[in-house]
C-alpha positions in Angstrom: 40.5 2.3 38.1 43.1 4.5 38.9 44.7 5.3 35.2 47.6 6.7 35.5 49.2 4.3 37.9 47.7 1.2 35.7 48.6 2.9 32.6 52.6 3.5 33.8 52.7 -0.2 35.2 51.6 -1.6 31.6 54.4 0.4 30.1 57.0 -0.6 32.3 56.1 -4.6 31.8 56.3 -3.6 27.8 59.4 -1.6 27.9 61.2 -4.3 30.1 60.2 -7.5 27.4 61.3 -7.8 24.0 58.8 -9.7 21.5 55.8 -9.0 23.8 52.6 -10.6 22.7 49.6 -9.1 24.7 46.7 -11.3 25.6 43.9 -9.5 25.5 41.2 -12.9 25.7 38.2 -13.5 27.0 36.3 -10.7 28.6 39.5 -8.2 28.5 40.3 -9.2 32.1 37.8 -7.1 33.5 38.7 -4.6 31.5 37.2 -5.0 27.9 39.1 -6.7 24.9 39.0 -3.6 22.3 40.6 -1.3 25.3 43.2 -3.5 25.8 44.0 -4.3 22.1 43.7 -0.4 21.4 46.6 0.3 24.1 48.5 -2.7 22.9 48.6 -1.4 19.4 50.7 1.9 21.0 53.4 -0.2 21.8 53.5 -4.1 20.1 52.9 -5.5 16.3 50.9 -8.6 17.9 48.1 -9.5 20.4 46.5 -13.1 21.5 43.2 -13.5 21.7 41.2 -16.8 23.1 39.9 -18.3 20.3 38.4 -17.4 16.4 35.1 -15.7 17.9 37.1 -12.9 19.6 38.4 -11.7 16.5 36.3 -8.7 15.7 36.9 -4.8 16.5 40.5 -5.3 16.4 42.6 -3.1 15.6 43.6 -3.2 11.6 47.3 -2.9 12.4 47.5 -5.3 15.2 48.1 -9.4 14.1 45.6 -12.0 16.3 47.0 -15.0 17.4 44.1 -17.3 18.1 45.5 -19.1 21.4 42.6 -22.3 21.4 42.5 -24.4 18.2 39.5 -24.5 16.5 37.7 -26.8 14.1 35.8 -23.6 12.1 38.7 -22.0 10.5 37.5 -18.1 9.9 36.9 -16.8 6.3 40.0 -14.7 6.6 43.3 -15.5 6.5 45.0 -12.6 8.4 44.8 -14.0 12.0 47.8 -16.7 13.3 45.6 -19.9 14.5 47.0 -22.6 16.4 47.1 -25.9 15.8 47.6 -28.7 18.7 47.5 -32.6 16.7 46.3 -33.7 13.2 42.7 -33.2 13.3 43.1 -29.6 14.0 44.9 -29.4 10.4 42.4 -31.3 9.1 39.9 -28.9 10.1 42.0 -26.5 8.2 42.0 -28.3 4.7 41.7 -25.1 2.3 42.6 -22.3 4.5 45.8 -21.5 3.5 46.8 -19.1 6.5 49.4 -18.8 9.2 49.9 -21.4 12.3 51.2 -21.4 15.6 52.5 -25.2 16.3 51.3 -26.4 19.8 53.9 -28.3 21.3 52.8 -30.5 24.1 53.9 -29.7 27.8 53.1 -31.2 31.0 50.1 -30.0 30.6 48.7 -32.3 28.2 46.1 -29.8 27.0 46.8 -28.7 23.5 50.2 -30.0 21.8 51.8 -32.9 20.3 55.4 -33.0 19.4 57.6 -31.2 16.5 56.8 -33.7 14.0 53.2 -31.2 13.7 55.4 -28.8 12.2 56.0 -31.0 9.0 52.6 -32.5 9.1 51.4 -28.6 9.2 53.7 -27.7 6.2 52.2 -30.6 3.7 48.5 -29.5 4.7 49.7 -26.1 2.9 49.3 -24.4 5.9 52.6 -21.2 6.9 54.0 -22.3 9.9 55.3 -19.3 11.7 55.9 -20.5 15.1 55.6 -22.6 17.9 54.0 -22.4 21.1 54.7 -23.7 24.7 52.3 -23.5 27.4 53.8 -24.6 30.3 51.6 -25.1 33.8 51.6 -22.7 37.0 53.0 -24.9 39.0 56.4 -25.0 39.6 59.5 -22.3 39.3 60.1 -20.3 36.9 62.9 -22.3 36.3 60.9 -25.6 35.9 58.8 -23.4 33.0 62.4 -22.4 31.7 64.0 -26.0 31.7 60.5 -27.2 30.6 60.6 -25.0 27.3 64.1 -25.9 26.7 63.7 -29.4 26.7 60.6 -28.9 24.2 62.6 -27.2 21.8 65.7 -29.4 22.0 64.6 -33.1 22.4 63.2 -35.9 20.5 63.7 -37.3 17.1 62.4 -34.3 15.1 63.9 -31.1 15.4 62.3 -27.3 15.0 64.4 -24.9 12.6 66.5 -22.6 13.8 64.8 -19.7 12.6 61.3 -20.8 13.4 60.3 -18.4 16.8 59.7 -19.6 20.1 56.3 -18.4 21.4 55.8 -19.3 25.1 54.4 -18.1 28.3 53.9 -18.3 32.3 57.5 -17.0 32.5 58.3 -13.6 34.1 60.4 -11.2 32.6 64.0 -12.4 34.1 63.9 -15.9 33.4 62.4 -15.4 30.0 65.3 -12.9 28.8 67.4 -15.8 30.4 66.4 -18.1 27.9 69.4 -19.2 25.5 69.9 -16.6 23.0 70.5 -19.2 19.8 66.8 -18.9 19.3 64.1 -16.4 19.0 61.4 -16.3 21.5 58.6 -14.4 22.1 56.6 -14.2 25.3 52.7 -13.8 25.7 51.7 -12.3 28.8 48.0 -11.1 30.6 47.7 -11.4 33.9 51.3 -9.8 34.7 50.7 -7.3 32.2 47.3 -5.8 32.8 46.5 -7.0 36.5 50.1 -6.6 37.9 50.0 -3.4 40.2 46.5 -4.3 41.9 46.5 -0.6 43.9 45.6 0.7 40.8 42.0 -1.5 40.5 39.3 -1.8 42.6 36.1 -3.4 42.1 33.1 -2.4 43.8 29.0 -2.8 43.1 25.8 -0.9 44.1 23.8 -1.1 47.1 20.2 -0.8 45.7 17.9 -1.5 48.6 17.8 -2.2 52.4 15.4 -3.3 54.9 14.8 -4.3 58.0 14.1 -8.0 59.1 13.0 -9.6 62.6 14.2 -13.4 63.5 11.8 -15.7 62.5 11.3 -14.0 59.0 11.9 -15.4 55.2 13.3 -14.0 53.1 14.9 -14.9 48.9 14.0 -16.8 46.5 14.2 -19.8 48.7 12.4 -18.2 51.7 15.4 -18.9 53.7 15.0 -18.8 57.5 16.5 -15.3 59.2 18.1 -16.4 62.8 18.2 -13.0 64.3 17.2 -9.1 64.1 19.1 -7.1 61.3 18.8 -5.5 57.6 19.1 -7.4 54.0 21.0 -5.6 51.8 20.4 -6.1 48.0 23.4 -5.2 46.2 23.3 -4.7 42.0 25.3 -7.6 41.4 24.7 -11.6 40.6 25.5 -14.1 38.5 24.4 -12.4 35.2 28.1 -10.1 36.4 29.9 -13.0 37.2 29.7 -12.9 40.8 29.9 -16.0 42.7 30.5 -17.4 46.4 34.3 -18.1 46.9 35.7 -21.4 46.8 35.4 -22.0 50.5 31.0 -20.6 50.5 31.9 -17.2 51.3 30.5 -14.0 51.2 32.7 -11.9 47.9 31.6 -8.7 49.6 32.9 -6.4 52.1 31.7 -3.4 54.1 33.3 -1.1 56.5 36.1 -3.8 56.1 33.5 -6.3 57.4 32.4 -9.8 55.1 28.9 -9.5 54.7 27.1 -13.2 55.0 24.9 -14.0 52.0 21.5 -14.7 52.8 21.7 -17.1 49.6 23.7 -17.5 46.9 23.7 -14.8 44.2 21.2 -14.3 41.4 21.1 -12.7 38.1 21.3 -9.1 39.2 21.3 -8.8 42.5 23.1 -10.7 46.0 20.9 -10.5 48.6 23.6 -9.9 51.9 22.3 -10.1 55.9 23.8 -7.4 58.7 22.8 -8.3 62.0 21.6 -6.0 64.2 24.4 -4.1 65.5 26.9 -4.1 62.6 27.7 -1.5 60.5 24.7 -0.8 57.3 25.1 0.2 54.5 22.9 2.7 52.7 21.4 2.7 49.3 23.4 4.3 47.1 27.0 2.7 48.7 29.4 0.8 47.5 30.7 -2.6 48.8 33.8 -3.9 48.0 33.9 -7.0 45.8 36.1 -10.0 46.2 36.3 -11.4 42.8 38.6 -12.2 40.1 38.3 -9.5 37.1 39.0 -12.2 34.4 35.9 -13.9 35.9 33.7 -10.6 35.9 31.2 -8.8 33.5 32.2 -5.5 34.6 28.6 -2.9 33.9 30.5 0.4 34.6 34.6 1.5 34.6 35.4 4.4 36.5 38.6 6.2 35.0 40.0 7.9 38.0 
C-alpha cells in the first residue's frame, strides 16, 4: 500500500463531494472496516456499514447507517437502519430509532415506494431519509434520471426537507442533481479503491519442488503432463482467493500467469512452472489477481 498516494486520492474524492457518506462494509475493501471508519471520522459526520453485525469498534463520533435491512433490530438506538417493505418495520415493533426509507429501483432488491415513509412514521419509527440504489448498468445519467423519477413520481410524495440518500453516481452527475432537494451520496469503491497504483496485492511463496511428467501431485493426485516445479504459495480459500471467472490462474510471476495445478485450498494454491519458465523462490512474492472487497487480507504493508 503505497499511503501517501492512497491517503491524498481519498482526500481529494472527500473534498470534491458535499454530504459524503463513506462505506466502510463488509471486510473494509481489503483494507479493514475500523481503518477506514477511523479515517472517515477526519473528514465526514456519517459512515455506511453492511448490515447490524458490523456495528462494533466504530468510532463514537461517527453515525452507522446499516445499508441491508434486518429483522433483529440491535439493542441500541444510535445507528440509522433501513427499512425496504412492511415486514422490515414490523421487525422493528419497539425500537424506536432512526430509518433510512428504501425506495425501490430497477433493481428490485430492497425498496418499495414512498407510501413506506408514512407506514414508517405510524410504527413510531424517525424517518430521516431515503435511500436509492440504483444498478451499475447504465450511464450515469440513467442513475441520475432514475433517482429523479423516484423522488418525483407516483401518488405519494416525499417531503421537501426529507434528504436524498443515493449512490452509484460519480461526483459530476451527483452535484448535477436538482438543487430543490438535499442529497447525500454514499460512495466505496470510488473512494477507497479509486487510484489502483497506490495498491498492490501480493502473497507468499512457501515451498517449491521439482516434479517429473508422469507424477501426482494435490489433494486430488492430479496427473503432471511434463517436467517442471510446484509452487505452493500462502494463499487459498480461507484468504479469499479463488480461480477467475473464466478457470484462471489469479497469480502472476515475472509478469507470467502461473497455471494452477488445482483449484485453491484453505491456505495454500498449489501453481505448476514448466520446465523452462521463470521459478520462483521461497520467500517471493507473486502478484495476485483478485478483487480486495473479496479478500481476507493476513498482512498490510504501509509503504
Amino acid at each position: 500500500m503505497r499511503t501517501a498516494i492512497w491517503r491524498s486520492h481519498v482526500a481529494q474524492v472527500a473534498a470534491g463531494v458535499e454530504g459524503l457518506i463513506p462505506v466502510v462494509k463488509g471486510n473494509g475493501y481489503g483494507l479493514g472496516r475500523f481503518r477506514l471508519a477511523k479515517l472517515a471520522a477526519e473528514f465526514c459526520d456519517t459512515v455506511a456499514v453492511g448490515t447490524v453485525h458490523e456495528l462494533e469498534d466504530l468510532p463514537t463520533e461517527l453515525t452507522a447507517v446499516v445499508l441491508t435491512p434486518t429483522l433483529s433490530p440491535p439493542t441500541s438506538t444510535s445507528p440509522i437502519l433501513t427499512v425496504g417493505n412492511e415486514q422490515h418495520i414490523d421487525a422493528l415493533a419497539g425500537w424506536r430509532g432512526r430509518v433510512t426509507v428504501k425506495l425501490t429501483s430497477a433493481m428490485q432488491r430492497y425498496g418499495r415506494g414512498p407510501e413506506l415513509i408514512d407506514q414508517a412514521r405510524r410504527a413510531g419509527l424517525d424517518v430521516v431519509s431515503v435511500s436509492i440504489h440504483p444498478s451499475l448498468t447504465g450511464s450515469m445519467n440513467d442513475h441520475r434520471d432514475e433517482i429523479i423519477a423516484a423522488v418525483t413520481s407516483g401518488p405519494s410524495t416525499i417531503d421537501d426537507d426529507l434528504p436524498i440518500w443515493v449512490s452509484h453516481l460519480d461526483a459530476a452527475t451527483y452535484a448535477s442533481l436538482p438543487s430543490t432537494r438535499q442529497y447525500r451520496l454514499r460512495l466505496g469503491t470510488v473512494l477507497w479503491h479509486g487510484d489502483k497504483s497506490a495498491l498492490h496485492l501480493t502473497a507468499d511463496v512457501l515451498d517449491v519442488r521439482t516434479v517429473s511428467a508422469g507424477s501426482n501431485a494435490g489433494y486430488r493426485l492430479t496427473p503432471i503432463g511434463s517436467d517442471g516445479s510446484l509452487i505452493m504459495i500462502g494463499a487459498g480459500t480461507a484468504q479469499g482467493v479463488a480461480t477467475l471467472p473464466d478457470g484462471r490462474s489469479p497469480f502472476h510471476y515475472d509478469r507470467t500467469r502461473l497455471a494452477l495445478l488445482e483449484p485453491p485450498h484453505m491456505h495454500t494454491s498449489m501453481a505448476f512452472v514448466p520446465s523452462g519458465q521463470s521459478v520462483p523462490t521461497i520467500g517471493d512474492r507473486v502478484d495476485l489477481q483478485r478483487p480486495l472487497h473479496m479478500i481476507s487480507v493476513d498482512e498490510y504493508e504501509w509503504l
